[in-house]
C-alpha positions in Angstrom: 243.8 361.5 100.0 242.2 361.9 96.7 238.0 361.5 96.8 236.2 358.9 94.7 234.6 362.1 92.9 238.3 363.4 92.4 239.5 359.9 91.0 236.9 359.8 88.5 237.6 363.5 87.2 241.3 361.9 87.2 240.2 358.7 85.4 238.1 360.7 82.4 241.2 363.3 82.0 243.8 360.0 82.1 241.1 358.2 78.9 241.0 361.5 77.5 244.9 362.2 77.1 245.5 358.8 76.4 242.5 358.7 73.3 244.1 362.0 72.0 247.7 360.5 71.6 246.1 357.0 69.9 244.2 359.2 67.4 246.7 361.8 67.1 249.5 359.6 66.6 251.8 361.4 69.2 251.9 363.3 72.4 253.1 366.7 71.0 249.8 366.5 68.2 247.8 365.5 71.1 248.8 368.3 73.2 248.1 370.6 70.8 244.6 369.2 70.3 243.6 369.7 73.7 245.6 372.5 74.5 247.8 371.7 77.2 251.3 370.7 77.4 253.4 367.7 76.2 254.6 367.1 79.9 250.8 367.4 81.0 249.7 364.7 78.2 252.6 362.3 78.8 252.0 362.5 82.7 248.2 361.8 82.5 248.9 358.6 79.9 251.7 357.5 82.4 249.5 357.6 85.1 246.8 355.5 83.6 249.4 353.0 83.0 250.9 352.7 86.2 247.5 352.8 87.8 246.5 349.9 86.2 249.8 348.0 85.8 249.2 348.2 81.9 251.2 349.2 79.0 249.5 351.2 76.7 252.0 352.5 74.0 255.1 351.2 72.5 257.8 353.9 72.7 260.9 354.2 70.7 262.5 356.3 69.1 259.6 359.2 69.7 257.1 356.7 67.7 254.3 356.1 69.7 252.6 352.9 68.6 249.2 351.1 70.5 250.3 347.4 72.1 247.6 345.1 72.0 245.8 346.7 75.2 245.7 350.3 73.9 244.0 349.0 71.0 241.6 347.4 72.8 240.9 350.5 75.2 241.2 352.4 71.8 237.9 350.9 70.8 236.1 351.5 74.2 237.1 355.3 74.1 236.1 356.0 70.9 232.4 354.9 71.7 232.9 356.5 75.0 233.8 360.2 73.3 231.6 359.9 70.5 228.4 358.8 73.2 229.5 361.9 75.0 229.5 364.2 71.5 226.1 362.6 71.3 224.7 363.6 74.3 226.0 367.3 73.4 224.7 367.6 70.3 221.3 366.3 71.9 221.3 368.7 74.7 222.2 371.7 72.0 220.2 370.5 68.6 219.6 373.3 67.7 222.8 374.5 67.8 225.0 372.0 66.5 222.4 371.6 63.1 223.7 375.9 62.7 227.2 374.9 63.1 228.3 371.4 63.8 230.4 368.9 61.5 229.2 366.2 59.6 232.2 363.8 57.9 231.3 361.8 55.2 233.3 358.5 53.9 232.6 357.8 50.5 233.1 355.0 47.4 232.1 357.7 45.4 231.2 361.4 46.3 229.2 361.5 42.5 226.1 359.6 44.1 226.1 362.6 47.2 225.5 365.8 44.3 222.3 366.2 44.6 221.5 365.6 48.4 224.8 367.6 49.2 223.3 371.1 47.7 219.7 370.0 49.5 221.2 369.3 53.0 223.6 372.9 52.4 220.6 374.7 51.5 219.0 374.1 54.3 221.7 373.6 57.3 224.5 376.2 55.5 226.5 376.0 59.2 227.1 372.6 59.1 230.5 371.8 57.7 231.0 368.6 56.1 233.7 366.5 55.4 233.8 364.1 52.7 236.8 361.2 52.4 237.2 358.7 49.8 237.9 354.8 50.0 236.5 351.6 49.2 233.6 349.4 50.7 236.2 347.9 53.1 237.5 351.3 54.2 234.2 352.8 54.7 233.0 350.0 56.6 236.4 350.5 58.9 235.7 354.5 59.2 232.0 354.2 60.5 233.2 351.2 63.2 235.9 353.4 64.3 234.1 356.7 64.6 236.0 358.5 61.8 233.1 358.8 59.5 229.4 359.8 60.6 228.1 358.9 57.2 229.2 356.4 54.5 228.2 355.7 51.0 228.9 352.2 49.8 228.4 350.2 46.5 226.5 347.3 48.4 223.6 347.4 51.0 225.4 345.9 54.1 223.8 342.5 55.8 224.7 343.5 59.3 222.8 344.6 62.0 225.1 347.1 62.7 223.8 350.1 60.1 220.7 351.8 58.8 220.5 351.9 55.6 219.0 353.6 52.4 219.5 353.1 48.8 220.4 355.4 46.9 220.2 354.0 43.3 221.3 350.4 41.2 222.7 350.8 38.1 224.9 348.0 36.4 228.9 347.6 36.0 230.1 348.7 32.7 233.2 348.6 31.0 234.8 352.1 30.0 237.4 353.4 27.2 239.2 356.6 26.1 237.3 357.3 23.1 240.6 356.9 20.2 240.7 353.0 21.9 239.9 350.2 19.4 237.0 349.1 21.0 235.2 352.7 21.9 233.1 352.2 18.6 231.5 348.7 20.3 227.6 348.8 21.3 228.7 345.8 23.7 231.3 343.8 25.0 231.6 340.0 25.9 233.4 338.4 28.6 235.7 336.6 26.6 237.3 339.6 24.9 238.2 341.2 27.8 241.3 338.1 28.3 242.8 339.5 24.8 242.8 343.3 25.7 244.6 345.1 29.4 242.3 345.7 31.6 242.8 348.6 34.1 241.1 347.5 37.9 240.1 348.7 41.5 242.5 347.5 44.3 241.3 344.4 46.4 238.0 345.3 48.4 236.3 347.1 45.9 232.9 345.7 45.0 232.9 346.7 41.8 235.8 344.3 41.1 234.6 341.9 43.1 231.6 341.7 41.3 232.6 341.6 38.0 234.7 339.5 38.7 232.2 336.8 40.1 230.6 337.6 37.4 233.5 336.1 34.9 234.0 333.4 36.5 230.6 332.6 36.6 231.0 333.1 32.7 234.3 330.9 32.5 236.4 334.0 32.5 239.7 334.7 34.2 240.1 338.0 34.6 243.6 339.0 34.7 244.7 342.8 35.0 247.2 344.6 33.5 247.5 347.1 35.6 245.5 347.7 39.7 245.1 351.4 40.7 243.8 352.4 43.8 240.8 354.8 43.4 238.1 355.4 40.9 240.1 358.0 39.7 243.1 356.9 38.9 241.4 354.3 37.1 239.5 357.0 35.1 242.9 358.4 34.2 245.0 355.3 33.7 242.1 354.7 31.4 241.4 358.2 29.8 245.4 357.8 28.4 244.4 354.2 26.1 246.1 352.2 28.7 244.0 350.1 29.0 239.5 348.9 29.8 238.7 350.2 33.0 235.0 349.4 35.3 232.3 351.3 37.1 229.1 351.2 38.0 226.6 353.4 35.1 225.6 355.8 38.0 229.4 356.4 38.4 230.4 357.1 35.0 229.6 361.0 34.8 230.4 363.2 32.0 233.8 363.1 30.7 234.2 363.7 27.1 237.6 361.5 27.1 235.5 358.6 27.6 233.1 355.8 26.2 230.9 353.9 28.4 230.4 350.3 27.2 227.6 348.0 28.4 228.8 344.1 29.1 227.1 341.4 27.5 225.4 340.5 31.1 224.8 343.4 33.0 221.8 342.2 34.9 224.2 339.8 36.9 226.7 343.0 37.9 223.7 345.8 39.6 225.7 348.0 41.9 223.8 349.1 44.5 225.3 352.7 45.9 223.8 353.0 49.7 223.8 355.6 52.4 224.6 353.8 55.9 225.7 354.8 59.4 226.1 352.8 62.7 222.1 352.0 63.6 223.4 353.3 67.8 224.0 356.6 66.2 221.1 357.3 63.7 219.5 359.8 66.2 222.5 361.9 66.2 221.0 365.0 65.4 223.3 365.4 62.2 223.0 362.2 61.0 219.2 362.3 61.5 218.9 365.8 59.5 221.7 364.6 56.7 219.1 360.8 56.5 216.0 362.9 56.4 217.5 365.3 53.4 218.6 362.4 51.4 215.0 360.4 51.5 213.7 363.5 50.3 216.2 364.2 48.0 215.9 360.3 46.8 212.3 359.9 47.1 
């Protein structure tokens, strides 16, 4: 008969398989993740589930897909790895700031430049990842553990996150520079219904913003065409499709372009923060990558 010591190791290998295949998507990626066996992975996940009288995947037609309780345990073992990465990198600081991995969601990677060559300057082990998404998305990343970092075009009002702004520029409207309108000083609300108008997908702030803003002016906004992604906006744009939108700290340098100011810019200020989950700010990488980019903002 197994000892409670024995059951426990059992327990913490069953979570662990059965995390792997969640976040993996499959048994065979998860095997190959933690370098065992497909037979090794599927027996551990079975035996969680018949240990507990609980169905934790959906099988068919080898697509593995959560039911309502693995994607509840989902959430609990992604705290419960992460708190154990934690402890790791606290009991090896040292180490993991010469070689650990730092991953980065981001509205926009252009507001990182500067605090990016500061924090590889002076940690060059660490590698860093760096995805892109919207406010919505990189919200969704740092609850779920995918992201240790994110940088988002609105300080959050939850609890949840430390924070630290980075900058607050204003939403502009933009134009390839042959457009009929990229020889304006400014542009008013109500000429934007009598031209296309290129937008962000739903859950950006920068469209949500502007268009509060419109409405606020008596202005329906109404798009000619949605991209999803600052940059395929830039480019739909950059052709003379259409107006496009970003914040002024976004804009960079891009000859095909013309920035335009809107006729009330002080009701549309972006502001671009850096946040993470507040229970993880003493992560050793998070800590160093926070402490680089106060400096680096002043």
């Amino acid at each position: 008969m197994a000892q409670p010591a024995e059951r426990t190791v059992m327990r913490y290998v069953q979570l662990r398989a059965f995390h792997h295949v969640a976040i993996c998507g499959g048994f065979s990626r998860a095997a190959e993740e933690l370098l065992l066996t497909q037979p090794a992975i599927s027996d551990q996940v079975r035996k969680l589930e018949e240990d507990y009288d609980v169905l934790l995947f959906n099988r068919h037609k080898r697509q593995v897909r959560l039911t309502p309780e693995g994607e509840a345990l989902l959430a609990i073992t992604r705290r419960l790895f992460d708190s154990e990465d934690q402890a790791r990198q606290l009991l090896s600081e040292t180490r993991t700031l010469r070689a650990g991995r730092l991953r980065i969601m981001a509205d926009s990677p252009l507001h990182l430049i500067a605090i990016l060559a500061r924090f590889r300057d002076r940690y060059p082990g660490v590698a860093i990842e760096i995805g892109a998404g919207n406010s919505a998305e990189v919200i969704e990343s740092l609850y779920s553990y995918r992201a240790d970092i994110g940088v988002i075009g609105e300080v959050p009002a939850s609890r949840d996150f430390t924070t630290l702004l980075l900058n607050a520029t204003p939403i502009s409207a933009f134009v390839a520079n042959t457009h009929p309108l990229a020889t304006r000083a400014v542009i008013r609300f109500a000429e934007l219904e009598t031209v296309p108008l290129v937008l962000r997908e739903r859950g950006s702030k920068t469209r949500m913003k502007l268009e509060q803003a419109a409405e606020a002016a008596g202005v329906a906004l109404s798009p000619a065409i949605v991209a999803e992604g600052r940059e395929a906006v830039r480019e739909i744009v950059a052709s003379g499709a259409g107006v496009g939108f970003v914040s002024a700290a976004e804009f960079g340098e891009d000859t095909r372009l013309v920035r335009i100011p809107l006729e009330d810019e002080a009701g549309m200020v972006m502001e671009e923060a850096l946040i993470c989950l507040r229970e993880r700010r003493r992560g050793a990488l998070v800590s160093a990558f926070l402490a680089v980019a106060g400096e680096a903002t002043g």
